[in-house]
Each structure stands twice: as C-alpha cells, then as structure tokens.
MARVOPA-611902 format. One line per field, with one value per residue (C-alpha): residue in three letters; chain; x, y, z. Coordinates in steps of 0.5 Angstrom, whole numbers, always signed. Layout:
<pts>
rest	c(ALA  ...) .
kette	c(A  ...) .
X	c(X  ...) .
Y	c(Y  ...) .
Z	c(Z  ...) .
</pts>
This chain:
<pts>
rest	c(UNK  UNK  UNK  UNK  UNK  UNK  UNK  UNK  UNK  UNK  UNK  UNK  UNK  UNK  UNK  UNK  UNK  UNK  UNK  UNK  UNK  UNK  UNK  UNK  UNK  UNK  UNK  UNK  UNK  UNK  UNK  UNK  UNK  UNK  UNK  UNK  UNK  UNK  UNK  UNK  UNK  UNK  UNK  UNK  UNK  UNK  UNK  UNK  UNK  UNK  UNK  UNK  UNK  UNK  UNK  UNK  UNK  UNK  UNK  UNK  UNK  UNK  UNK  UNK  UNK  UNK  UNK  UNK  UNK  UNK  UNK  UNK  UNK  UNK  UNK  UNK  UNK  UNK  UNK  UNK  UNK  UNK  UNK  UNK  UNK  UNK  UNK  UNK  UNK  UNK  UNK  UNK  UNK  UNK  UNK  UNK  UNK  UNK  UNK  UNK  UNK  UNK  UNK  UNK  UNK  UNK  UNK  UNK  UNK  UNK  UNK  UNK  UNK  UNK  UNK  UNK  UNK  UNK  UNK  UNK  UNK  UNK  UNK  UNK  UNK  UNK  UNK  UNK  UNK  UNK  UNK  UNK  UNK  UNK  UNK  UNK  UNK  UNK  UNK  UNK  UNK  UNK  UNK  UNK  UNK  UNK  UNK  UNK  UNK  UNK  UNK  UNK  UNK  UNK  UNK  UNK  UNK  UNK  UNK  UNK  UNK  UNK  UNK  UNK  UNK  UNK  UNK  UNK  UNK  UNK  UNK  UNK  UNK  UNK  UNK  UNK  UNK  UNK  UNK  UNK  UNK  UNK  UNK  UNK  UNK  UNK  UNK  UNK  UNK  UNK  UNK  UNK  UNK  UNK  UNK  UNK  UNK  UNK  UNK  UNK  UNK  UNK  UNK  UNK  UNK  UNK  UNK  UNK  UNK  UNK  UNK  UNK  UNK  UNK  UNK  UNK  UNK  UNK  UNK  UNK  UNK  UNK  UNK  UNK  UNK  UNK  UNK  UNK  UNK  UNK  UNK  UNK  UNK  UNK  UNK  UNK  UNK  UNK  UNK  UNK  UNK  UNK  UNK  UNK  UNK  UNK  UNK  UNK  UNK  UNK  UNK  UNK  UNK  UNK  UNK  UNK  UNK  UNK  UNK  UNK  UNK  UNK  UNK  UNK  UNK  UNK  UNK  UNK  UNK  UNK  UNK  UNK  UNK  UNK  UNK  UNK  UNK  UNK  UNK  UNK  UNK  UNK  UNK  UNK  UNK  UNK  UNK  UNK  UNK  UNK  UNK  UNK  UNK  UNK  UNK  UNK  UNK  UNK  UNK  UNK  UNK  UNK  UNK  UNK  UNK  UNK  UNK  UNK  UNK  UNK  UNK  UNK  UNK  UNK  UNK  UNK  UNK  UNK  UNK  UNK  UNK  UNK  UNK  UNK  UNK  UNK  UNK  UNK  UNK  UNK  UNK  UNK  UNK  UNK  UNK  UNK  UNK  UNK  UNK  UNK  UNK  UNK  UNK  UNK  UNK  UNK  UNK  UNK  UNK  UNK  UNK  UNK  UNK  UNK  UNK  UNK  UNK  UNK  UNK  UNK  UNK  UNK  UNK  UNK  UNK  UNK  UNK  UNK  UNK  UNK  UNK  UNK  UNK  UNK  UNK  UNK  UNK  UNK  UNK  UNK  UNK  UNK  UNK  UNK  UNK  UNK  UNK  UNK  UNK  UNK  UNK  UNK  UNK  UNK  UNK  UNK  UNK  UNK  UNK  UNK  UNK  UNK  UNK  UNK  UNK  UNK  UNK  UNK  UNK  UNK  UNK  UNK  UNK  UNK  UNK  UNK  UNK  UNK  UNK  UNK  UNK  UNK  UNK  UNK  UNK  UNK  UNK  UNK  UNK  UNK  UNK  UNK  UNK  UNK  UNK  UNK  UNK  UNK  UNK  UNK  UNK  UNK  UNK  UNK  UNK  UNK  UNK  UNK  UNK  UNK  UNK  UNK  UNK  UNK  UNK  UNK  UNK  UNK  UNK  UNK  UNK  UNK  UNK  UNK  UNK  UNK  UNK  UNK  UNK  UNK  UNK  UNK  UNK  UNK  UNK  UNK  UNK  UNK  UNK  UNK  UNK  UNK  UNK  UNK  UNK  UNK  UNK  UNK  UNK  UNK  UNK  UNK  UNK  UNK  UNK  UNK  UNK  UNK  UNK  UNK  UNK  UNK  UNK  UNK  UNK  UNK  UNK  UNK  UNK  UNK  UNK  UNK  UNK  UNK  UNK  UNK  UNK  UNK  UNK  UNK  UNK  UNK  UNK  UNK  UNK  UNK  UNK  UNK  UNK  UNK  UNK  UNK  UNK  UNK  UNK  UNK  UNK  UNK  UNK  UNK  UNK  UNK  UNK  UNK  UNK  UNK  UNK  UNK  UNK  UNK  UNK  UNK) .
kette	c(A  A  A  A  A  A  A  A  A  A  A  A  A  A  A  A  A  A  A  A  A  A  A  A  A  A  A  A  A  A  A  A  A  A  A  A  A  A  A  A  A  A  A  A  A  A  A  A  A  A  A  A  A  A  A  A  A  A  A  A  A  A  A  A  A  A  A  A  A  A  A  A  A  A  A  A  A  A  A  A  A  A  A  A  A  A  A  A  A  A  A  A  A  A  A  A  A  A  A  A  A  A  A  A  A  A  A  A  A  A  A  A  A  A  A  A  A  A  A  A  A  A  A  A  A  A  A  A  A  A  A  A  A  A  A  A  A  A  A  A  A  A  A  A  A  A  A  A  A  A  A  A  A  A  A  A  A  A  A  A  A  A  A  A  A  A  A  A  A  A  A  A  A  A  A  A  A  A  A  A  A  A  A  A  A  A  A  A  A  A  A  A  A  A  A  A  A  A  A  A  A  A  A  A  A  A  A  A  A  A  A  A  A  A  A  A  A  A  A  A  A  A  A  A  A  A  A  A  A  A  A  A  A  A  A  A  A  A  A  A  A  A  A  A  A  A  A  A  A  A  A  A  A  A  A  A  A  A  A  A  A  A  A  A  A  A  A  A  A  A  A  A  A  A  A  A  A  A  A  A  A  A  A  A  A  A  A  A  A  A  A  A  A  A  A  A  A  A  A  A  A  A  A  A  A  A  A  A  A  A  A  A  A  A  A  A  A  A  A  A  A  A  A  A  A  A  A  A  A  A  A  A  A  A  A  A  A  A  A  A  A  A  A  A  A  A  A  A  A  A  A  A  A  A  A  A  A  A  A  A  A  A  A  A  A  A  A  A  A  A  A  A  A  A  A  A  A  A  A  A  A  A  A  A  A  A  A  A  A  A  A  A  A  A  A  A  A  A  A  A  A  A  A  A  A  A  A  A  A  A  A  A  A  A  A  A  A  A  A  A  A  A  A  A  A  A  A  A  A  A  A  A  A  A  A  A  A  A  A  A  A  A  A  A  A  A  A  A  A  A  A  A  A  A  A  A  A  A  A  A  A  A  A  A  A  A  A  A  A  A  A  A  A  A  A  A  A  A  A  A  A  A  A  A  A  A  A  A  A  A  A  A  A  A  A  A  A  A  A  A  A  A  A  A  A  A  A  A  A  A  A  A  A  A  A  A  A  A  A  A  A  A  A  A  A  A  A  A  A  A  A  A  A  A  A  A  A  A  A  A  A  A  A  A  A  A  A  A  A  A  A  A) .
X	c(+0  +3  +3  -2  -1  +0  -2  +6  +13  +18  +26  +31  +30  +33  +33  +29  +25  +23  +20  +16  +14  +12  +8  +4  +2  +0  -4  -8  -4  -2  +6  +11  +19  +24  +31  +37  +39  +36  +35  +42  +43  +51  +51  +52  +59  +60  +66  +70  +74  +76  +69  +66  +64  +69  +74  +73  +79  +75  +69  +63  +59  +52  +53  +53  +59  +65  +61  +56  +57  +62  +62  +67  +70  +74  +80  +81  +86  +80  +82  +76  +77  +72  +72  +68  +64  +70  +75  +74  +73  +66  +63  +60  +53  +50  +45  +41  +34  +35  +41  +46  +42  +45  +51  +53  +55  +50  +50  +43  +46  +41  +42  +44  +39  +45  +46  +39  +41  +48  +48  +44  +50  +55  +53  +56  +62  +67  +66  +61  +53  +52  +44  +39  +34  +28  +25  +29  +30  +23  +19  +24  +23  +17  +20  +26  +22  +18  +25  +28  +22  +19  +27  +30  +35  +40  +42  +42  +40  +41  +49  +50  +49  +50  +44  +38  +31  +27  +20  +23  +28  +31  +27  +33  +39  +46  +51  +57  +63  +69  +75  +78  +72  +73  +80  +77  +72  +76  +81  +75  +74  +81  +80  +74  +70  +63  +63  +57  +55  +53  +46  +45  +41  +42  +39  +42  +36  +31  +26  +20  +21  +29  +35  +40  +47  +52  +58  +61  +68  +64  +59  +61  +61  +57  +50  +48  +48  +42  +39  +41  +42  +36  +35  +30  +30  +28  +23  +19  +20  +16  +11  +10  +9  +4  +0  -1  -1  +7  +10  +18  +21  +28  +34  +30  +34  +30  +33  +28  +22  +17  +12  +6  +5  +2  +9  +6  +10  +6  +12  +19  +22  +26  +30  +28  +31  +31  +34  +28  +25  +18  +14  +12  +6  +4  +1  +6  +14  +19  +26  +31  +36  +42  +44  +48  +44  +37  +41  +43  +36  +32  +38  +37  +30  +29  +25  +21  +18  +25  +30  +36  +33  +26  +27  +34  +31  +35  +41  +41  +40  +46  +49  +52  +55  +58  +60  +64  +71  +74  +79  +83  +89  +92  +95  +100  +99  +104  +99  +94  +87  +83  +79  +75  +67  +65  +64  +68  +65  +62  +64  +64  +64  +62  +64  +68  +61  +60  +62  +70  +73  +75  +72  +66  +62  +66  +63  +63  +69  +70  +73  +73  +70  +75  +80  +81  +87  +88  +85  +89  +95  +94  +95  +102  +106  +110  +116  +114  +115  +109  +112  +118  +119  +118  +111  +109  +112  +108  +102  +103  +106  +101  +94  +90  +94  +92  +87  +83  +80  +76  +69  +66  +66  +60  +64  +62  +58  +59  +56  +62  +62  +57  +54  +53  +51  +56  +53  +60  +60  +54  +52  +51  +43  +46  +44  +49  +52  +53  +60  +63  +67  +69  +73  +73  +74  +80  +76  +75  +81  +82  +77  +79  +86  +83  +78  +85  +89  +83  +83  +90  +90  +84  +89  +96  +92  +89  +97  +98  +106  +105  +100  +99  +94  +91  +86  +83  +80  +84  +81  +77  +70  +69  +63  +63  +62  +54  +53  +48  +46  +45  +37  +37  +31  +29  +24  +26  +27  +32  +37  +33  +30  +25  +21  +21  +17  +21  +17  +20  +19  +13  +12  +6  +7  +15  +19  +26  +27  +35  +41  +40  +36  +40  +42  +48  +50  +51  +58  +54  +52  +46  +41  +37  +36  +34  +29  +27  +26  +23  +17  +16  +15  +12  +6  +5  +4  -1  -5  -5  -7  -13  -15  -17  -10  -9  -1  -4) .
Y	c(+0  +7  +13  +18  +23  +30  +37  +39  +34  +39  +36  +39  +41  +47  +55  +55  +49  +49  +55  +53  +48  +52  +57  +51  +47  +53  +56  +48  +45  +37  +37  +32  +35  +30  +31  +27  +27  +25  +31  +31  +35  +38  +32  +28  +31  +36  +41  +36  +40  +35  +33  +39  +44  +48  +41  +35  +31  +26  +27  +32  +32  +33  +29  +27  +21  +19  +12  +13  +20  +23  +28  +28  +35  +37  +42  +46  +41  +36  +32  +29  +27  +23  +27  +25  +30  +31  +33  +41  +40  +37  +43  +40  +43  +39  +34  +33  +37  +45  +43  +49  +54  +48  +50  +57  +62  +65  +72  +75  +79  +84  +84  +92  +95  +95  +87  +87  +90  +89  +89  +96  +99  +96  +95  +89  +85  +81  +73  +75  +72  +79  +80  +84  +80  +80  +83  +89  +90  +92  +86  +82  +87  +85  +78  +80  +83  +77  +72  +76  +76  +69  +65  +72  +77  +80  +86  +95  +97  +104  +103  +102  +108  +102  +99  +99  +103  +98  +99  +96  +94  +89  +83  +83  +88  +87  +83  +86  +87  +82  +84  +84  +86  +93  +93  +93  +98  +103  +102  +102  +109  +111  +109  +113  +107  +105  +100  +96  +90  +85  +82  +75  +70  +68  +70  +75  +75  +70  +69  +66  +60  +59  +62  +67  +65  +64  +66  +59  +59  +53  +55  +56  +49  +45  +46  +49  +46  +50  +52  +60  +59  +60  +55  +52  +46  +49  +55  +54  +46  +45  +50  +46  +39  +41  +44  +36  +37  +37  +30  +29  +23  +24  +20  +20  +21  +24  +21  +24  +28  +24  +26  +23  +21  +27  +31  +33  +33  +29  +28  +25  +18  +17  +13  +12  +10  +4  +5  +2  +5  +10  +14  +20  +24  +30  +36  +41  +39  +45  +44  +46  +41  +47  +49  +43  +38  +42  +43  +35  +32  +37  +34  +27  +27  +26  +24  +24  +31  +32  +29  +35  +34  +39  +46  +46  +47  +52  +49  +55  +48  +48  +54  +60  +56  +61  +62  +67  +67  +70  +75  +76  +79  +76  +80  +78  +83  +84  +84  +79  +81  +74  +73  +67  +71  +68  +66  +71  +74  +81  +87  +89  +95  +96  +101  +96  +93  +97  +103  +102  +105  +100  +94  +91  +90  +88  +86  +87  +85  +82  +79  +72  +66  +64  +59  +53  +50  +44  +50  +56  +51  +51  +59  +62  +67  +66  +63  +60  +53  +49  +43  +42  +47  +54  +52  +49  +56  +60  +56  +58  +65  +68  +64  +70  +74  +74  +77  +76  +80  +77  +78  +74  +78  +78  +74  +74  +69  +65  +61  +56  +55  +49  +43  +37  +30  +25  +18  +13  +15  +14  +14  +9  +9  +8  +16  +19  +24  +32  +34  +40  +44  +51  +57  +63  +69  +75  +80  +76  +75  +83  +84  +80  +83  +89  +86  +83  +89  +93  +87  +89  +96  +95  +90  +95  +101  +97  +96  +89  +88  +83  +83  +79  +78  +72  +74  +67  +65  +60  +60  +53  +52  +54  +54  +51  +58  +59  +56  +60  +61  +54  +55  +62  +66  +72  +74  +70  +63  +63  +66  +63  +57  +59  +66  +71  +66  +61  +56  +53  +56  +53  +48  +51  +46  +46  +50  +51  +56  +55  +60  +55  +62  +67  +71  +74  +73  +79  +81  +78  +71  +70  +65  +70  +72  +65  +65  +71  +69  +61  +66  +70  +63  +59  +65  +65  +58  +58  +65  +61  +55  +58  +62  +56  +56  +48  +50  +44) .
Z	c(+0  -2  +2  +3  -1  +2  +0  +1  +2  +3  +2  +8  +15  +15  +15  +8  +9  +17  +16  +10  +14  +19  +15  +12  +17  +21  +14  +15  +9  +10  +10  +10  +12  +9  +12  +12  +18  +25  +31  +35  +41  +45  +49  +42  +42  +47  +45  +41  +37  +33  +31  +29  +23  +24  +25  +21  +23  +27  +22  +23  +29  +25  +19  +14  +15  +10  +10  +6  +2  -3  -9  -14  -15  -22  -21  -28  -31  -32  -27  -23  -16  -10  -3  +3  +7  +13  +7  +5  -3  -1  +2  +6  +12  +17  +16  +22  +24  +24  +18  +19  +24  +30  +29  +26  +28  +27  +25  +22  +16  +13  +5  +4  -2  -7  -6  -10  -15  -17  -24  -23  -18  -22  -30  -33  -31  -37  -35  -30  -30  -25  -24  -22  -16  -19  -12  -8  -1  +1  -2  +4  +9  +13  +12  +15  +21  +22  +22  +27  +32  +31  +31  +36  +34  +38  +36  +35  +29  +30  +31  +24  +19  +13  +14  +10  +13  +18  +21  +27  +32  +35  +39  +44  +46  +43  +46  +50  +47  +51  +52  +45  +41  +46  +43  +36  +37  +40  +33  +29  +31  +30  +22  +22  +21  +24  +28  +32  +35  +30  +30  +32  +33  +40  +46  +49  +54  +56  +50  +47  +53  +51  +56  +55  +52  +58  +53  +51  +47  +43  +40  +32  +30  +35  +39  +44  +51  +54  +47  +46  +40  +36  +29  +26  +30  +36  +34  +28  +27  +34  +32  +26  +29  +35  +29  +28  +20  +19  +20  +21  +18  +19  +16  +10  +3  -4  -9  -16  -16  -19  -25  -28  -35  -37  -34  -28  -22  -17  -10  -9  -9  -2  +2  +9  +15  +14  +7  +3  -3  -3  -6  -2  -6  -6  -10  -7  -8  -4  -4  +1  +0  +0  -7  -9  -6  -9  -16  -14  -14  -20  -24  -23  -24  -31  -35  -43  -40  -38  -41  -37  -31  -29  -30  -34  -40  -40  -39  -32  -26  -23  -26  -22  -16  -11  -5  +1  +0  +7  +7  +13  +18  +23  +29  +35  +40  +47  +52  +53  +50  +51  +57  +55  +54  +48  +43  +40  +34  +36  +33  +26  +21  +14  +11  +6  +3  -3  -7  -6  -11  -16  -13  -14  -8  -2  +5  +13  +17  +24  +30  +28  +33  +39  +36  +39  +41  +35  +31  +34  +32  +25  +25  +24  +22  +15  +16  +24  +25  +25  +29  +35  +41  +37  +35  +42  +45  +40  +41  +48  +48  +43  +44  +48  +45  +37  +34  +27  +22  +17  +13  +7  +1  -5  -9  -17  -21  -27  -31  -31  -24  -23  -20  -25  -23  -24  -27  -26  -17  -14  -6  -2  -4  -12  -13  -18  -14  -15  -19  -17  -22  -25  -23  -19  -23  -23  -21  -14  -12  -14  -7  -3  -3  -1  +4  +7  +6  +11  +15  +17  +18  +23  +27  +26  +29  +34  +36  +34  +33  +28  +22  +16  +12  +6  +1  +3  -4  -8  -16  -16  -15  -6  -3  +3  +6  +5  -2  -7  -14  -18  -18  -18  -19  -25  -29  -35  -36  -41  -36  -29  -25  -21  -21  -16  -11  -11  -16  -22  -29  -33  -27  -23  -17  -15  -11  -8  -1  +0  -2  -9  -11  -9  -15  -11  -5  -1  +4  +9  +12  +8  +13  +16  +8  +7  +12  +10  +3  +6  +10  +3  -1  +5  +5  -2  -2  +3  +1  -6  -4  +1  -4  -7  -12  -12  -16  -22) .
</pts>
C-alpha cells in the first residue's frame, strides 16, 4: 500500500525549509518534512574540536558521514577526484534536523538594497553572470522582520548607519562586547570606521521559552547546550508539529521527483530510514536541500518530459555555484587580550561592503570566533614552524594573545561555475552524486585583496605588533561557506530557474526555498536571508493554496 498523498513534501529541514514548513502547516495544509539527518543535541558531542563543523579530523558532529556519501569534484586540468564530506572540497553543511542553524555562528545579516541590484550598481562585469534580483529589499523586508521576532534576533539596528531602513528594532538587545572586540571597536574608530555590534540569532535575554546565552567558546560548530541559539529545530519545526498537520520523518534520502505520465509532478521517491524505496505523493513539492543537493536532485530527476532534469531546459540548474571567500589579517599583540567571554565574533564594520573604488562589491568585517587550540595551531605567521618546541611556544605564548579580522566577500557569479550530477560515482543508495567544477573569477581575488588589506589596517591601528594577511580565495570552485546560486531566481527562463517565489519556471507546483535562489549573495552571512526568503514563499504557498490555487 502506498503513502497517503499530502498537499506538501518538503526536502530538507532546515532554515529554508523549516519555515515553509511551519508556514503550511499552521495556514491547514498537510506536510511532510524530509531530512536526511536525525535530531542531535550538544551531548552527542559535546565540544569535541576534532568533530565539529569547523574541524573535521574525526568526521562531522551532524553529518553527513564518510561511509555512505561523496561527491566528485573536478579541478581545471580536467581531473576528477572523489572526496567525502570531512574533506574540505566536499562543501559540506550539517545533516541533522534544523541543518546548518544548529551549528553556526549564527550571525543574522540583512541584505543591503544594493545586494539586490548588483548588475544596476555595478553594469555589467566580463565573464560574469551578474544579475538583478527579481525582488528588491523592500519586497523581503517585513519577511526579515518576522524572522528576527518568531526565530529571535539580538542586536541594534541604529548602530549601523549602513543598514538598509526598517520598521522596527530588534526582539532583543546587543550583546557585549568581550575584551578583545572592546579593543577593536576603539580602533575601528580611529579609522574613521562605524562599528557596531553584530546581530545574531541568539538569545542575549530570555526569549520565547529558551534561556539566554552564557557566552561559551564552543559555539560555532557545535549546538548549543541549553538552547540559546535559535535554529529551525528549535523554533519553527516545533511549531510545525504541534499544529498535528506537519509529520517529520528523519534519516530520509530523496532521490528524484516524480511525474506522471502527463509530465505533472506528483511527489518525491525517498529512501527511509531504513534504506527501503518510497514514494511520498504530494500535490506540492519545496526543495530546501541546499544549493548542491537542491540542484542534485532536480538534475537527477529525468524523464521524457525532462530528458535534462525538471527545470533545466534551459541548461541554467546547477548554474552559477558560488559561495564566500573569507578574507582575512591576523594580529599578534603583546599583552594578553582574551578572556574566555564568547563566542567571539562580536564586533564588525561596513563601510567595506560597496562603492569602493575600483572594486565590485565588498563585504563586512569582524573579530572571528575564538579558535580552539587544535584549531589556534594550525594559524602561524609566514616563516613560523609548525612543528617542534618554536611551535608549542608559539602556541602557548600567542593563543590569548592574537586576534583575527575576517569577512565574506560577495563573490561574483559564473556560469562555468557549477554543479552536475556525475553518472560513473553513486552514493551508498545508488543515487548519482553531485560534480562540483568551474573557476572563480579575477575580479574576485581583486576584492579579497582589498578586503584583507583592510582587515590588516584595522589589526595595526588597534596595536598589534605582528600582522598578516590572506585573500582567503583559491581559484577552484569553493562553496563551503554559504553555497547559493544554482537555482536562481529571475524574470525570464531563458537566464533563471525559479521565479520570484521560488517555483520552478512552467511548473506550477515546485518550489525551492534555499540559498539555491540567490542570484548574489550578499558580503553578509546569508541564513536570515534564507528565511526570509522561505517565509515570503511559504506565505505565498498558503495564501494561493486557501484562495482555492491547487498550483495544477
């Protein structure tokens, strides 16, 4: 006996498709969330450097694991090579219920007006696939606003002259600074700079039944251990459930979309927990699987209707795959300016992030999250050891005494940049797996330079003795910081996937809600933009749907 069909199946649980899910379920529709990983909590791991996102020596704390995933990745001499998920070319996220939001850092960027209209700022850029949005700040702002109230935002928006206008402020005030972000906002100011606290989506007070932070070193990478960080899992997920219409089936792979003879697509074939074959039916289908695996599975589902994969008729699915390099300056300073009050990213600027001359774009920049120690060692001056007595003295000598400068730059989109689906390596359920290749382009490494360069005037006017510096980008494809772009979404198919609600252009009843439809990506963090972006679709889905739209 087959499933009972559903008016939604949603693939992946987390920032895109946690609030789609939540959105539906509370509107009356039937959903099903899909994910691939299972609930996991801070006591799975506790702060296990060695097994966290930021870490991989012993494998990822969330997933997904070396035994049963890969991806192939293509370097520009043509050369194919298999990688598994605790290696860095696999670009990996979490796989576990709430996805990424368990474990980031979890910083909680709005887009600035000009991240919207970067081909209208900036005209047209050789080799670039740079884009207007179809929708500009002000479409996504009261979607901004109700992800920083229903998921909770810290933060002061009147610290940032920068900032695009907003209705309102903040659910919950700024952090403070610890001592080295002190340090850095003084200097900030002696460059003229505007620096502020940065917004994040973690409780700096009680809120919404969960605790406030205590201030951890361990937080980037792993969860939480008394809930302050706010993710998916553990605000609109719960939400979704209670409503009784939402049903969570976890350790659950989707391996194609399905559609009917008549070309219509009617669900998503899966694997369940227990590795056996299904077929979830469904008059809606949302993809939130993340911008390889969402492209992954819309290419692997062919058929005579179809013959490239839904929606890429165009040739445009898997298109554009980018992500953040990180620019960034160190700084040795001589006196001590660490005092354990985490988790460390707290103070940035942007007066870097456009209209510098010459480049395109730019970014903000901050004190990193505290490094630890297997982590602090693998940072060294050029020309230090890194092995032997010179490096444990190092190591000891400078670990509360050094201080990073780093930031995302909005790296530029190509169309050779890209994700394929490769048909000679298959996963452990015999699913084709994704083919990551292409170039990033010169005009990148051009900002980065001058992101870094920043980056180290900022650590030399605060009075570090020792600076230096990395553009932080490499050439090949990257996009393990905050993938985006292979399902982006435009006006006209010829040059998009989706439109400007997320749904699949001349297929009425899929969506994608994930970085996939980021046409740029912002010099920001871009998960509150993701949920933004999954509240804005997730509404639409449900006003259509109870206006009596069926999406046939």
């Amino acid at each position: 006996m087959g499933l009972k069909k559903v008016n939604a199946v949603i693939v992946g649980a987390g920032a895109g498709g946690g609030v789609v899910a939540k959105e539906l379920s509370v509107a009356g529709l039937s959903v099903v969330l899909l994910e691939q990983g299972n609930w996991i909590s801070y006591d799975d791991h506790t702060n296990d450097e060695l097994c966290s996102e930021r870490t991989t020596v012993l494998g990822n704390s969330c997933g997904p694991d070396d035994k049963r995933y890969r991806r192939v990745v293509t370097d520009n001499s043509g050369k194919r090579s298999i990688v598994l998920p605790s290696e860095s070319a696999y670009n990996n996220i979490s796989a576990c219920v709430g996805s990424g939001t368990v474990t980031y850092g979890a910083l909680a960027w709005r887009f600035m007006r000009e991240d919207f209209k970067m081909k209208t700022v900036y005209g047209h850029v050789e080799g670039s696939t740079l884009e207007d949005w179809p929708i500009d700040y002000e479409d996504l702002e009261p979607f901004y606003e109700k992800a920083e109230w229903e998921i909770g935002v810290s933060g002061d928006s009147n610290s940032n002259p920068f900032a695009a206008p907003r209705r309102n402020q903040y659910p919950m005030p700024p952090f403070a600074h610890n001592k080295e972000a002190g340090l850095l906002h003084d200097a900030a100011l002696k460059m003229g700079c505007h620096p502020f606290s940065i917004p994040v989506l973690r409780n700096s007070i009680p809120y919404n039944g969960r605790p406030a932070c205590y201030r951890m070193r361990t937080c980037v990478g792993f969860p939480c251990p008394v809930n302050a960080k706010a993710g998916t899992q553990n605000t609109v997920i719960p939400v979704a459930l209670k409503t009784g219409n939402c049903e969570l089936r976890t350790n659950c792979i989707a391996a194609e979309i399905v559609t009917n003879d008549q070309g219509k697509i009617t669900g998503v074939v899966y694997f369940d927990e227990n590795n056996r074959r299904k077929t979830q039916p469904a008059n809606i289908v949302i993809l939130s699987a993340s911008a390889i695996e969402t492209a992954r599975l819309l290419l692997n589902s062919k058929s005579k209707y179809f013959p490239n994969g839904i929606g890429n008729e165009n040739d445009w699915v898997g298109r554009n795959l980018h992500g953040h390099p990180y620019p960034k300056a160190f700084g040795l300073f001589d006196e001590e300016i660490f005092d354990d009050v985490g988790p460390g990213s707290s103070v940035a600027i942007c007066d870097f992030n456009h209209h510098n001359p010459g480049i395109i774009g730019g970014g903000y920049l901050s004190n990193s999250f505290i490094r630890m120690p297997y982590n602090f060692s693998q940072v060294r001056p050029p020309g230090e050891k890194s092995w032997g007595k010179q490096h444990k003295d190092f190591q000891r000598k400078y670990f509360k005494r050094m201080a990073e400068i780093h930031g995302p730059y909005q790296e530029l989109p190509n169309f050779n940049q890209r994700v394929e689906v490769d048909q000679q390596v298959k996963d452990f359920w015999g699913i084709p797996v994704p083919r990551l290749s292409g170039n990033t382009l010169s005009v990148n490494r051009k900002g980065c330079d001058f992101m870094a360069e920043k980056a180290e005037e900022w650590l030399k006017k605060a009075g570090a003795v020792v600076t230096w510096k990395s553009a932080g980008i490499s050439g090949i494809v990257a996009a393990g910081q905050h993938q985006a772009g292979t399902c982006r979404m435009g006006n006209d198919p010829k040059t998009s996937v989706t439109d400007k609600y997320g749904r699949i252009h001349a297929v009425p009843n899929l969506f994608v809600a994930d970085g996939s439809l980021h046409v740029t990506n912002g010099g920001f963090n871009p998960v509150l933009t993701i949920l933004a972006l999954g509240y804005r679709i997730g509404s639409f889905i449900a006003d259509e749907w109870n206006k009596g739209n069926r999406f046939k």
